[in-house]
C-alpha positions in Angstrom: -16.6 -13.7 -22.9 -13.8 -15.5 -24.8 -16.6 -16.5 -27.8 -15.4 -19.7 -29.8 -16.4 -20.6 -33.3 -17.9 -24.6 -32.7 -20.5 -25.6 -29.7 -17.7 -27.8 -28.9 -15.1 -24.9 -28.0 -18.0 -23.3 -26.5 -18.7 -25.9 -24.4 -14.8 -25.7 -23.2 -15.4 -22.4 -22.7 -17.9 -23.3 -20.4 -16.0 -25.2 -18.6 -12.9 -23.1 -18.7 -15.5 -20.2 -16.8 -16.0 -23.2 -14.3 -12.8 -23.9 -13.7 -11.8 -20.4 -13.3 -14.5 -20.2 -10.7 -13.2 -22.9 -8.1 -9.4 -21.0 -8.2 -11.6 -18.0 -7.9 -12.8 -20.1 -4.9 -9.6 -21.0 -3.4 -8.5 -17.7 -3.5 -10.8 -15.9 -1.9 -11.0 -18.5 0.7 -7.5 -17.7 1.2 -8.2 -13.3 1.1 -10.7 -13.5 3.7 -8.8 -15.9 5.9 -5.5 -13.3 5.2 -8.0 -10.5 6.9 -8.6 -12.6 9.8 -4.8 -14.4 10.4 -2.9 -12.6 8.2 -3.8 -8.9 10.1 -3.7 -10.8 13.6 -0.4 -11.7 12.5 0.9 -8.2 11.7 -0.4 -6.9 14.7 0.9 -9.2 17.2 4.6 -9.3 15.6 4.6 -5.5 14.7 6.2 -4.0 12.0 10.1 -5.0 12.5 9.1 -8.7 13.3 6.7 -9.1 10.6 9.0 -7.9 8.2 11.3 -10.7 9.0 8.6 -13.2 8.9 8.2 -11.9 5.0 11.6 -11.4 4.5 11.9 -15.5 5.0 10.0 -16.0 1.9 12.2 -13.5 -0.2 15.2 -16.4 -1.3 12.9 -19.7 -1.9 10.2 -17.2 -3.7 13.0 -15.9 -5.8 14.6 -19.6 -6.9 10.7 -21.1 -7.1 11.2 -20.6 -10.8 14.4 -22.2 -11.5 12.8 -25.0 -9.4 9.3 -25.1 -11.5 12.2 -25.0 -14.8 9.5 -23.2 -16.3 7.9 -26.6 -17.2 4.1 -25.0 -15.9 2.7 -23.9 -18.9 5.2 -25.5 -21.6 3.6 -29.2 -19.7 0.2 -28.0 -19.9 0.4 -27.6 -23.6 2.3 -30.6 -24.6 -0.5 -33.0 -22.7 -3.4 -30.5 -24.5 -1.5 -31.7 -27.9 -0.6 -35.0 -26.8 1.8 -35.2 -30.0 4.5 -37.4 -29.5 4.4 -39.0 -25.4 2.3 -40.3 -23.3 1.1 -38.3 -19.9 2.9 -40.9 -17.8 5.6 -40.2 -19.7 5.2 -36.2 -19.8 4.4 -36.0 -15.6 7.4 -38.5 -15.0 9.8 -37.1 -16.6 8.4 -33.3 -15.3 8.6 -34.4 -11.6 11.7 -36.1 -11.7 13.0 -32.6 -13.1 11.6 -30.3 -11.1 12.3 -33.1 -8.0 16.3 -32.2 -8.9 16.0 -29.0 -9.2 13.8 -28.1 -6.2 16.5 -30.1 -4.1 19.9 -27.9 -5.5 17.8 -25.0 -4.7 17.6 -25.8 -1.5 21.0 -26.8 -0.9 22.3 -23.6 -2.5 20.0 -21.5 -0.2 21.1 -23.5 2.4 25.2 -22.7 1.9 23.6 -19.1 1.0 22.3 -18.0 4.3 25.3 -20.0 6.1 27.3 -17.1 4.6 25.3 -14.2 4.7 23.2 -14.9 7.9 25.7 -17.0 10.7 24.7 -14.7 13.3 21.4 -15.2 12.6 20.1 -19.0 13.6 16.7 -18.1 13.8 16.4 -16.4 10.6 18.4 -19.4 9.1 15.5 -21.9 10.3 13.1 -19.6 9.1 14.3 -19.7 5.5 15.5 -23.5 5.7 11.7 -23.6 6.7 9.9 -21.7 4.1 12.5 -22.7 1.5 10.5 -26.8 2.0 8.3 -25.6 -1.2 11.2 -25.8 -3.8 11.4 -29.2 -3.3 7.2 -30.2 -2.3 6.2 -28.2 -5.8 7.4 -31.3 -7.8 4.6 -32.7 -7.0 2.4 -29.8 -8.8 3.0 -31.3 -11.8 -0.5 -33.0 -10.9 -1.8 -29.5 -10.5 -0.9 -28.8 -13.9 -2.6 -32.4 -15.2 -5.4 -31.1 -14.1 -5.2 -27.6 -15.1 -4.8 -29.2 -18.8 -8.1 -31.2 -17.9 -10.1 -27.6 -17.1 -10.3 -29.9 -13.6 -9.3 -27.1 -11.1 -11.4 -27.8 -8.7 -9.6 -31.3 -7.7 -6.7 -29.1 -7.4 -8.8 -26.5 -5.1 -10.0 -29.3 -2.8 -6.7 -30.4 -2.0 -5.2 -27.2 -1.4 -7.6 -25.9 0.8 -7.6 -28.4 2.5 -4.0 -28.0 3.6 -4.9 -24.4 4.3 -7.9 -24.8 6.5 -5.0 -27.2 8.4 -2.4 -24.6 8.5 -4.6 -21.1 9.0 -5.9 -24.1 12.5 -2.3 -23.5 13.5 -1.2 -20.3 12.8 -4.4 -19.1 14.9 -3.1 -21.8 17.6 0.6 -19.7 17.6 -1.1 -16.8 17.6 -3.1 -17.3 20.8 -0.4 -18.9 22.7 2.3 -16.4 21.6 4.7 -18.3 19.5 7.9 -17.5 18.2 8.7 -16.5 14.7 10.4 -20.0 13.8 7.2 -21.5 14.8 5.2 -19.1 12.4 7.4 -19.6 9.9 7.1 -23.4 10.1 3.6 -23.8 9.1 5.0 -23.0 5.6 6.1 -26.6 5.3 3.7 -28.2 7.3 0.9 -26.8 4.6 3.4 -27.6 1.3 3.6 -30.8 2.6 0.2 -31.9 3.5 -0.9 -30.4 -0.1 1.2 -32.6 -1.9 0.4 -35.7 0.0 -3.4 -34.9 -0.5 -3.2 -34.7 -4.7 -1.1 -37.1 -5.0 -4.0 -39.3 -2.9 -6.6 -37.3 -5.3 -4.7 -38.5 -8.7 -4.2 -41.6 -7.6 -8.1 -42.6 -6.8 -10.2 -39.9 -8.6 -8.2 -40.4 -12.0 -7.8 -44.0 -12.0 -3.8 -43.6 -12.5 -1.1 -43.9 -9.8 2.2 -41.9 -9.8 4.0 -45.7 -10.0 2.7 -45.7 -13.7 4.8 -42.6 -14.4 8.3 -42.9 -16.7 10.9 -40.7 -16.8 12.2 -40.2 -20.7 16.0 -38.7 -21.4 14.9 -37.6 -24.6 11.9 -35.9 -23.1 13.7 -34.1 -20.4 16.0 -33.1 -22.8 12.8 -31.6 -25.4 10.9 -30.2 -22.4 13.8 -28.3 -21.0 15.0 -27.0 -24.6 11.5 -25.7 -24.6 10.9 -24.4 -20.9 14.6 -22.9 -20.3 13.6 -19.7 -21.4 10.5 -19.5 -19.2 12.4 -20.5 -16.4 15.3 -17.8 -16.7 12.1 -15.4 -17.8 10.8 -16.3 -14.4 13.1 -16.0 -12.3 13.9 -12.6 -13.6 10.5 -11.9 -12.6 10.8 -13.0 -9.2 14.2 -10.8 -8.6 12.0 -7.9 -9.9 9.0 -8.2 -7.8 11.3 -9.7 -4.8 14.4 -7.9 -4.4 12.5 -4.9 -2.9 12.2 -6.5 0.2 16.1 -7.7 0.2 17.2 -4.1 -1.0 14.8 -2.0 1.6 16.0 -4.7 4.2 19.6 -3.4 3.2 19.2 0.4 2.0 16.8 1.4 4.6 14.9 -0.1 7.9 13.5 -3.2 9.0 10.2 -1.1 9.6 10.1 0.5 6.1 10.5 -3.2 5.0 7.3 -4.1 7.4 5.5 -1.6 6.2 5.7 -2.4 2.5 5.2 -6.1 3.1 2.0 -5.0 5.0 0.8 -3.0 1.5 2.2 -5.9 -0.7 -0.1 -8.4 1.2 -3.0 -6.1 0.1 -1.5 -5.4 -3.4 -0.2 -8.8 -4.3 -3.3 -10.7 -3.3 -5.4 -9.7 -6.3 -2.8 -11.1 -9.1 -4.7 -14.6 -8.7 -7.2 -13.5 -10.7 -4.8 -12.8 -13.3 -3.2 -16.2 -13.2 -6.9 -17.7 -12.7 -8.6 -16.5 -15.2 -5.7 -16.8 -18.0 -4.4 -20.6 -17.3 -8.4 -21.6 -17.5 -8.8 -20.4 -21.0 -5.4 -21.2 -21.8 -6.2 -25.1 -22.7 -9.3 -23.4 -24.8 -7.0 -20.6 -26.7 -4.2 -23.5 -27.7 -7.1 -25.0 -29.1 -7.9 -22.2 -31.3 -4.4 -21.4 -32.0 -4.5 -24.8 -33.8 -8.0 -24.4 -35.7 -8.5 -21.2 -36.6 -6.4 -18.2 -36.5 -8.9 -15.2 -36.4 -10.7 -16.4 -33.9 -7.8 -16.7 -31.6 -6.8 -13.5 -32.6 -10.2 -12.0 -31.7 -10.3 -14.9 -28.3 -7.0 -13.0 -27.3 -7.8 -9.5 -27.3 -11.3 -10.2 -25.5 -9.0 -12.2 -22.7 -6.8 -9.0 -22.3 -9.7 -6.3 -22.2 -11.0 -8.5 -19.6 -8.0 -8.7 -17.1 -7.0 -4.8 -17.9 -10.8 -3.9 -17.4 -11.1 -6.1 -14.1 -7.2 -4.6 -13.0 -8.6 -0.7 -13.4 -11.7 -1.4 -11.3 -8.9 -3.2 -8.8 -6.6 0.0 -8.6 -9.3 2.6 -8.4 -11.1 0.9 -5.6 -7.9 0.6 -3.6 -6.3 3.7 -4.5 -9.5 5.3 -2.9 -9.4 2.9 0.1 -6.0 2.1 1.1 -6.1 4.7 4.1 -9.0 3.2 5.6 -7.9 -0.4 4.5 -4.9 0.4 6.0 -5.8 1.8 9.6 -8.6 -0.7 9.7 -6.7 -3.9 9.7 -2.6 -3.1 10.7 -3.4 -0.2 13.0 -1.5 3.0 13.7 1.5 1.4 13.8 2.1 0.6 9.9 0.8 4.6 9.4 2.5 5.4 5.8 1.9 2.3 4.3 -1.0 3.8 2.4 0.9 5.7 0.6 3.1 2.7 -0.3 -0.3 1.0 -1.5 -1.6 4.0 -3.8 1.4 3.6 -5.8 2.0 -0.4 -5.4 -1.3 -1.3 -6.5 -1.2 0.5 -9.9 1.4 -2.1 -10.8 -1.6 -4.4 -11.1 -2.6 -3.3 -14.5 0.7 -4.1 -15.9 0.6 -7.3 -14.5 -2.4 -8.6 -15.9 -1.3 -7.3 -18.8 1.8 -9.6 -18.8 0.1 -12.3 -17.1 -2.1 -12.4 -20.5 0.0 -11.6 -22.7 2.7 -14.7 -21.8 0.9 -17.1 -23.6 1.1 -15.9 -26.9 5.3 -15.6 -26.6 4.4 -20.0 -25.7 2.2 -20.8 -28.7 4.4 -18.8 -31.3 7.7 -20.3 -29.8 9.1 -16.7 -28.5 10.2 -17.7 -25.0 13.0 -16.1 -25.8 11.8 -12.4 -26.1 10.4 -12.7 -22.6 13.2 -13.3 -21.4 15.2 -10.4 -22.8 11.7 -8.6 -21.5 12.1 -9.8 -17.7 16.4 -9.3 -17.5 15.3 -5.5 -18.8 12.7 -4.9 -16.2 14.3 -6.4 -13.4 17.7 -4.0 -14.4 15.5 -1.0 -14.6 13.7 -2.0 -11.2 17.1 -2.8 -9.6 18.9 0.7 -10.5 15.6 2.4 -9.5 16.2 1.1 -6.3 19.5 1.7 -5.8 18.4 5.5 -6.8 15.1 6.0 -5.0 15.3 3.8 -1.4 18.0 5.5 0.1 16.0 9.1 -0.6 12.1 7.9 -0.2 12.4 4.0 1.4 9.3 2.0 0.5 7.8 4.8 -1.4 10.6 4.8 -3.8 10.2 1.2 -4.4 6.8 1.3 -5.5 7.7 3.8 -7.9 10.6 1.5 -9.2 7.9 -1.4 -9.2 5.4 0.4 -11.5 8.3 1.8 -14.0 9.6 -1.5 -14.3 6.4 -3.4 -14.7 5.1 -0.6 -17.2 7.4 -1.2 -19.4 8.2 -4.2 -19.5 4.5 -5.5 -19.7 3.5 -2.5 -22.1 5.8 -0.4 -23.7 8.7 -3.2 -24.6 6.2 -5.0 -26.7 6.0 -1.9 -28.8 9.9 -1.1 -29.0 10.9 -5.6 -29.8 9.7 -5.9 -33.3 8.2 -9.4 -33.4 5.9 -8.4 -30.1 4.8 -5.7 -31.4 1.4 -7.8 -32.4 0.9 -8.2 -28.8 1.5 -4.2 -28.1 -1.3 -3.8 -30.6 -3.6 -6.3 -29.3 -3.0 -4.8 -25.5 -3.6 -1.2 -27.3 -7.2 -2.2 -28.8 -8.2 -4.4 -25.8 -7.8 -0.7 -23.8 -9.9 0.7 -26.6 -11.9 -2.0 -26.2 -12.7 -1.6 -22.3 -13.1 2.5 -22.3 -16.4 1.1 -24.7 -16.8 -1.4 -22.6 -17.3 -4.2 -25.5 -16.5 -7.0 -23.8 -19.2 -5.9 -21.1 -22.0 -4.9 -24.0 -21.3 -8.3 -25.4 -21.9 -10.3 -22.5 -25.4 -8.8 -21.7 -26.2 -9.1 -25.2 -25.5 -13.0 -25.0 -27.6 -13.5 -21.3 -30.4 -10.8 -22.9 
């Protein structure tokens, strides 16, 4: 769908459709194992428990991007260009960053949750446990090697390997009636065994070994002048799509929380094909970028038609099935949380607008309007909050969720002159998918 103008674009493009296809893979490995664990979860903790179990993940998902440094996709383009470094030299120096910065985020979650949580020693080893990713994702920086190599599936393996092993042992707590420290440990025990497993994978399949790596000052230096605005960007993100679950935890009940982390589960879990289908023909577009400018520009509004087109068909099909979804696999006892969903899920669109739209801020050097884009939309989502939980509890947070992701995936781009390009090319992709063009083109091509 994303045309190219040489066979040997084409044949990346091939590949980038490939690669796509084993995240697809992974993913919906992981959905239908969600339906199975993740329900018999929800049932057997209830609403107030499980909204503890979710709220866990709510301060190591929020500091995940000042962790990462926002090195993801600024590390898959500099190995793509290859300019000035060598890869040893680029992974080194990006894992001994994100190494550092994955360890003071967990010490300063750590002296966090002394402070706000003292009364609470479960909850506290809970979070310590979930919190073990800041400092295991270091080690993704071989994810993102092969991400730049359209070589996903390497990636896949491992990680579902370490999935299979944990979904083993969540289904073991479930049937012999764990605690929620010991659900909330598997979280660690899966982060863990992923790393050890690609760093075994890089080091046999790729014929390189993680002792070749270097770390270089003036790298780090370079890499963090150009990720620093990701990372702020990110995290920005995170507090928007996060603080929900802190906020209803705080403004309303613990089963107002459960009940929106049960629709979030069923919301949420379709943004990987967002993320999939964008880094896999992001190696492919930075290769345009650098060849030939109309063809990006036409390879770019194809990509977005695509995710808004596939996001639509996503929030219709819900919006039409969350009361069924919902009594089907929580029960009686999360009744409400379809309403929660028919508003949540509309988010989507906006998403996978901004999840395809991000790259184009990286290759024209703009890092810095995302992130007045992300402080605005998390402000706007916070005050919503404030507003709306006290009055309408989980309901009101999806609203706030939706404003805040509408405009700051849509309408900002329009009101920040130098996106405006982007507003434009998200306009004419919609245009695009109501005559279904990207569709008409695609049967053409297999005809």
């Amino acid at each position: 769908m994303i045309s190219t103008p040489t066979k040997k674009l084409s044949s990346t493009a091939r590949k980038a459709f490939a690669n796509a296809g084993w995240v697809f893979f992974d993913r919906i490995f992981r959905m239908a194992t969600a339906l199975l664990v993740g329900v018999w979860s929800a049932r057997y903790l209830g609403p107030s428990q499980f909204g503890l179990l979710n709220f866990a993940s709510v301060f190591p998902t929020v500091l995940t991007s000042l962790a990462g440094l926002g090195l993801a996709n600024v590390l898959i383009t500099e190995i793509v260009r290859n300019k000035d470094y060598s890869e040893n030299q680029l992974l080194g120096t990006a894992f001994v960053l994100r190494l550092i910065a994955g360890t003071v985020s967990l010490i300063a979650i750590l002296i966090t949750i002394q402070f706000l949580y003292s009364d609470q020693p479960v909850l506290q080893g809970m979070i310590l446990f979930t919190s073990s990713v800041l400092v295991c994702q270091s080690v993704d920086v071989i994810d993102l090697h092969f991400q730049s190599r359209i070589k996903s599936k390497l990636s896949v393996v491992a990680k579902s390997i370490a999935f299979a092993f944990s979904t083993a042992l969540r289904i073991y707590l479930l049937v012999n009636q764990f605690s929620l420290l010991a659900f909330s440990s598997v979280v660690f025990v899966e982060v863990s065994l992923a790393a050890l497993i690609l760093v075994l994978i890089y080091n046999r399949q790729e014929g390189q070994h993680m002792l070749k790596w270097r770390f270089n000052r003036q790298l780090a230096t370079h890499l963090l002048h150009l990720s620093w605005p990701l990372m702020v960007s990110e995290f920005f993100i995170f507090i928007y799509m996060r603080c929900d679950q802190f906020m209803l935890k705080e403004l309303a009940t613990d089963m107002e929380l459960g009940k929106f982390s049960a629709a979030l589960r069923l919301s949420e879990v379709w943004y990987f094909i967002a993320t999939a289908i964008t880094s896999s023909f992001y190696p492919t577009i930075v290769s345009l970028k650098t060849q030939n400018e109309e063809a990006f520009q036409r390879a770019f509004r194809k990509l977005l038609s695509l995710l808004i087109s596939i996001s639509l068909l996503i929030a219709v099909f819900i919006t039409f099935s969350a009361s069924h979804l919902i009594d089907l696999l929580y029960g009686q006892q999360y009744t409400g949380a379809d309403d929660i969903l028919i508003i949540h899920i509309w988010s989507a669109v906006f998403v996978f607008m901004g999840v395809g739209s991000s790259y184009w801020f990286i290759l024209h050097n703009e890092q810095r309007l995302l992130l007045i884009k992300t402080i605005t939309g998390a402000l706007i989502n916070i005050v919503l909050n404030f507003v709306l939980i006290p009055r309408y509890g989980a309901i009101g947070t999806s609203f706030a969720t939706l404003a805040a992701q509408m405009m700051t995936a849509f309408f900002m781009n329009y009101l920040i002159r130098q996106a405006r390009p982007i507003f434009f090319a998200q306009t004419g992709a919609i245009v695009d998918m109501l005559k279904l063009t990207v569709l008409r083109e695609w049967l053409k091509r297999t005809a």
